[in-house]
N, C-alpha and C positions, 0 to 999 in steps of 0.2 A: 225097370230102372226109372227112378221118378226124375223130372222133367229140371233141367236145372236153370236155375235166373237169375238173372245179368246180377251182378255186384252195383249195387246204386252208394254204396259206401265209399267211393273211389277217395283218393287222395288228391286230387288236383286242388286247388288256389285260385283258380283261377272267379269262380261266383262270388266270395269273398273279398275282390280286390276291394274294388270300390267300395264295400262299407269300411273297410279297413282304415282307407284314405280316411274319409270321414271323419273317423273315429280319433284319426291322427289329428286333422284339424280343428276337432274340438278340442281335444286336448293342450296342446299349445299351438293356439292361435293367438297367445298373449306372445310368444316368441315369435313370428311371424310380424305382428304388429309396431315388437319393438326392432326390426330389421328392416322393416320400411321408416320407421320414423330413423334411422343412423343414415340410411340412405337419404334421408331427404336433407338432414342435418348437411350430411357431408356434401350435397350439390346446392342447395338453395342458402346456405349461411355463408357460403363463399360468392356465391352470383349476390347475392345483395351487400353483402361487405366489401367487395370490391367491382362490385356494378353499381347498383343502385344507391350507396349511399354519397360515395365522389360525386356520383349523374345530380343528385338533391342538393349535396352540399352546392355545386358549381352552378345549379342553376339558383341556387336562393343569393346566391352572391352578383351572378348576372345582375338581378331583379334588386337588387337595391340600389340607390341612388347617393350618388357622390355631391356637392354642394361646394363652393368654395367661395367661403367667407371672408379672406382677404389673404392677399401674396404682402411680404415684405422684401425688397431688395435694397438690402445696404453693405454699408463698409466696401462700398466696389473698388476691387483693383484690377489690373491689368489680367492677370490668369486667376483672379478668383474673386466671390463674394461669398456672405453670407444670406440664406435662404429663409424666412419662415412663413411657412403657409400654415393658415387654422380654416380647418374643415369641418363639415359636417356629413357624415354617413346616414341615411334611413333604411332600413331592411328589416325584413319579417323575421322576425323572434320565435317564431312556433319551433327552428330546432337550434337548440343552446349549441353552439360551437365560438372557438376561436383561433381567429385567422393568424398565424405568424407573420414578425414581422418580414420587409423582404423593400428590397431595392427596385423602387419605382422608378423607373421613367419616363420624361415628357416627353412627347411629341407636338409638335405643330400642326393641326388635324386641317387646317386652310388649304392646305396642299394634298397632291395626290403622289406619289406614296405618303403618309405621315413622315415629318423631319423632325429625329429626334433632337432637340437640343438641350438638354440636363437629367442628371440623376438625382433621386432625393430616396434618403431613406424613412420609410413607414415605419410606425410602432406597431407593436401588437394589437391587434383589437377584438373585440366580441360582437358575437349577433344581435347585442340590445337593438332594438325599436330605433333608438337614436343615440348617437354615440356624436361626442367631439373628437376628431385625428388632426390632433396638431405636430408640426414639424419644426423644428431651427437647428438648424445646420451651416457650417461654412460648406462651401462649395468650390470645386476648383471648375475652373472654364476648361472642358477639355475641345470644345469647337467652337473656337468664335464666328465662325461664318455663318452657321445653324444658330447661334445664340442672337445674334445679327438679323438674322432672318425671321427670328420670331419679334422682336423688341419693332423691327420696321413696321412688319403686320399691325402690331398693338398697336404704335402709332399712330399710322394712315388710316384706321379702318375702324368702325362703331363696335366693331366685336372682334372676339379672336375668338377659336375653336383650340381646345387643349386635351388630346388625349394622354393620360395616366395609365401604364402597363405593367405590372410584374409578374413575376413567377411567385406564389409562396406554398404555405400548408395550411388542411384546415384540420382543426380537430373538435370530433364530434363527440360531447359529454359522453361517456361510458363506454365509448372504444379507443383502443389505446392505439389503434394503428392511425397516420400523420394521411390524409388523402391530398394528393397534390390540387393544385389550383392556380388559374390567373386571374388577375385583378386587371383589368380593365375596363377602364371609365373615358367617356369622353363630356368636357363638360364646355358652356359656352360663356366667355370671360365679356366682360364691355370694355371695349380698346380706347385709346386714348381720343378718335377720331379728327385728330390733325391739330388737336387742340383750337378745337372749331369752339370761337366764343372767348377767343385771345383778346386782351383789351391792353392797350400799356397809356396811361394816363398822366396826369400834371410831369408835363415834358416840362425842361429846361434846356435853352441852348446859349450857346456862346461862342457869339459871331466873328469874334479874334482868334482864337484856339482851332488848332489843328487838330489836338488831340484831347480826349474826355469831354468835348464840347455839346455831349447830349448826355441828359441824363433823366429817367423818368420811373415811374413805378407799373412792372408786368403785374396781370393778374393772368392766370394760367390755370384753367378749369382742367379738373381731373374727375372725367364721371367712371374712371372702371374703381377696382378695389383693389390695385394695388397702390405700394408707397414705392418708392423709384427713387433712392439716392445716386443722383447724376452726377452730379458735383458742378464744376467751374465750366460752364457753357458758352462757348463765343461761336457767334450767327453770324455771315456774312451778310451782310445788309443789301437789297435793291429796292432801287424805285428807276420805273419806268422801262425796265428791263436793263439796267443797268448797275452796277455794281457802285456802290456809295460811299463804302467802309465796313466797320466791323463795329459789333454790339456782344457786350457781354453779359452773363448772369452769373455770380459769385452763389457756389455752396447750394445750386440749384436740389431740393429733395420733393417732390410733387408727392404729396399725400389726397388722400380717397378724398372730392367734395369740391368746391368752388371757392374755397378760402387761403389759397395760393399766391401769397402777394411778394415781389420780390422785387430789390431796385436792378433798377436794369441801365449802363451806360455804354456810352460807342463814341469812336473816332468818327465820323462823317462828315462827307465832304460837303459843303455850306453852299456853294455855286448852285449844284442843280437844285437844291429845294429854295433855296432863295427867286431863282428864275421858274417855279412853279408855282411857290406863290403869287407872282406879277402876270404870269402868262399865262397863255391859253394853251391846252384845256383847265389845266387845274386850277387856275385862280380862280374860278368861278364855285368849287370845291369853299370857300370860305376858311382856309386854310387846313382842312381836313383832307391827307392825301393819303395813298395807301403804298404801302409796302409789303414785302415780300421779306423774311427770313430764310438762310439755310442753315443747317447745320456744319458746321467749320474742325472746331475740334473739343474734345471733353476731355478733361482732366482732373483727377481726383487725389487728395494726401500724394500729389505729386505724380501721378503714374497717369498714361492717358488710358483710357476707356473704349478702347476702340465700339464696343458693341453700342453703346451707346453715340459716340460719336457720327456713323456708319447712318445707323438708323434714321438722325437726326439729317443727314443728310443726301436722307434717300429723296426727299419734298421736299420742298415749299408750305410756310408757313405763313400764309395771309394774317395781313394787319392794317388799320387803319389808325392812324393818329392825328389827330386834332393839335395841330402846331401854333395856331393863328396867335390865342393868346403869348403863347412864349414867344413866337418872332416881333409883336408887336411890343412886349417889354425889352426888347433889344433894339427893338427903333428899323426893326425890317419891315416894309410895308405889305399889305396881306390883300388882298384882290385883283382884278382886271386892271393893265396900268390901258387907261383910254386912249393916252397919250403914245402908246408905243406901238401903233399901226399893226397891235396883233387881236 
């Protein structure tokens, strides 16, 4: 009986797998290829469309810089004015979008928290290099205490600080989806600084009258860049820490520069500067004595101004005036009297 051997013919699958495989993977590895690229589509075109491209837009907006070229405040009444401010934007241009427009507001950035006190609305604008953002608007007062508060600042101080904040959209050329954003800028303004460099000149008085018996021309330097329609302004008058009468400025509107001239008259009481000019200390002044303004009341097309008014009477407004010549054309005499044991 001849010797019998093993069957090497077997059926199993199993030596075969793995070239099998292989063999599948050359075949379509173009399928394979195009299942990782749906995959990457479907996770990396949504992390950048809604990660990275807001994250760019919101920082290229951070990085540009706001400018503000001059505030206009006029037509002031009681619960409202009109507003316009012309600005300048700079910002990097490398990606074309543009910002919707969207309802800014001011803050008072001198303080800590910021005090908001008005809304203005923005136009639309684009990513140019340099773009002008002009605004005019009426405006209604909705807090005159905060409006108050900022107009005082400006006043008394060489600068004022003005943060600008809104919500808007931006949109980025060639994607249609709106990626949200904020606008905020903080920029720093030159405040009126007390109207330091006040001069009121060629006085006139008149030593019989009670009333209107001074009358002279303000010059009122304005070094920020706003225009400030006041209107009808009456100062309480002191000299020597005392109260003297009242001075008034008709149709007062201070624009940007030093060419603010305005006539300026007041009821004041004749006694004590007549007794200043003769007496000691000030007769020896050559009839140059100084004064002190406050602010009293403001009134404009009939309505008062409280934010104005308020502010104007948060200081003192130092002034010196040179009376010698006008008392001496009224026949008041102007020096040390030698004679009067002072």
């Amino acid at each position: 009986m001849a010797d019998s051997k093993p069957d090497t013919t077997g059926t199993g699958t199993g030596p075969i797998a793995a070239p099998a495989k292989k063999n599948h993977f050359k075949r379509f590895w173009w399928a394979y290829l195009l299942a990782f690229l749906v995959v990457a589509i479907v996770v990396i075109v949504p992390s950048v469309l809604l990660v990275a491209v807001p994250r760019m837009a919101q920082q290229r907006l951070n990085a540009a810089k706001l400018t503000i070229d001059g505030i206009a405040i006029t037509h002031t009444q009681t619960n409202s004015l009109a507003i316009a401010i012309n600005s300048t934007i700079r910002a990097d241009d490398s990606v074309h979008a543009t910002i919707d427009p969207f309802k800014g507001t001011l803050y008072l950035a001198n303080i800590d928290p910021p005090l908001a006190f008005a809304q203005v609305d923005f136009p639309q604008t684009s990513s140019a290099s340099l773009q002008a953002v002009n605004v005019s608007q009426e405006m209604q007062v909705l807090d005159v205490g905060a409006l108050t508060a900022f107009n005082t600042v400006l006043l008394s101080n060489d600068s004022v600080s003005v943060q600008v904040k809104g919500d808007t959209h931006i949109h980025v050329r060639g994607i249609s989806r709106a990626y949200s954003a904020t606008f905020d800028k903080t920029v720093t303004l030159k405040g009126l600084n007390n109207f330091q460099g006040l001069t009121i000149l060629d006085p006139s008085i008149s030593a019989l009258s009670t009333t209107n018996n001074f009358n002279a021309t303000a010059h009122i330097p304005n070094p920020s860049v706003l225009t400030l329609e006041i209107g009808n302004t009456t100062f309480t008058t002191y000299f020597n820490g005392s109260e003297i009468g009242q001075a008034t400025i008709n149709d007062l509107v201070l624009y940007p520069g030093n060419n603010n001239v305005f006539p300026i008259r007041g009821d004041i009481q004749q006694l004590p500067i007549i007794n200043a000019l003769t007496q000691q200390p000030f007769c020896e002044l050559n009839g140059t004595l100084p004064f002190q303004l406050l602010g009293n009341n403001v009134a404009n097309n009939g309505q008062v101004i409280a934010y104005f008014r308020d502010a104007l009477a948060s200081t003192n407004q130092s002034v010196t005036i040179d009376l010698g010549n006008a008392a001496r054309k009224v026949g008041i005499p102007v020096g040390c009297n030698t004679t009067s044991g002072n």
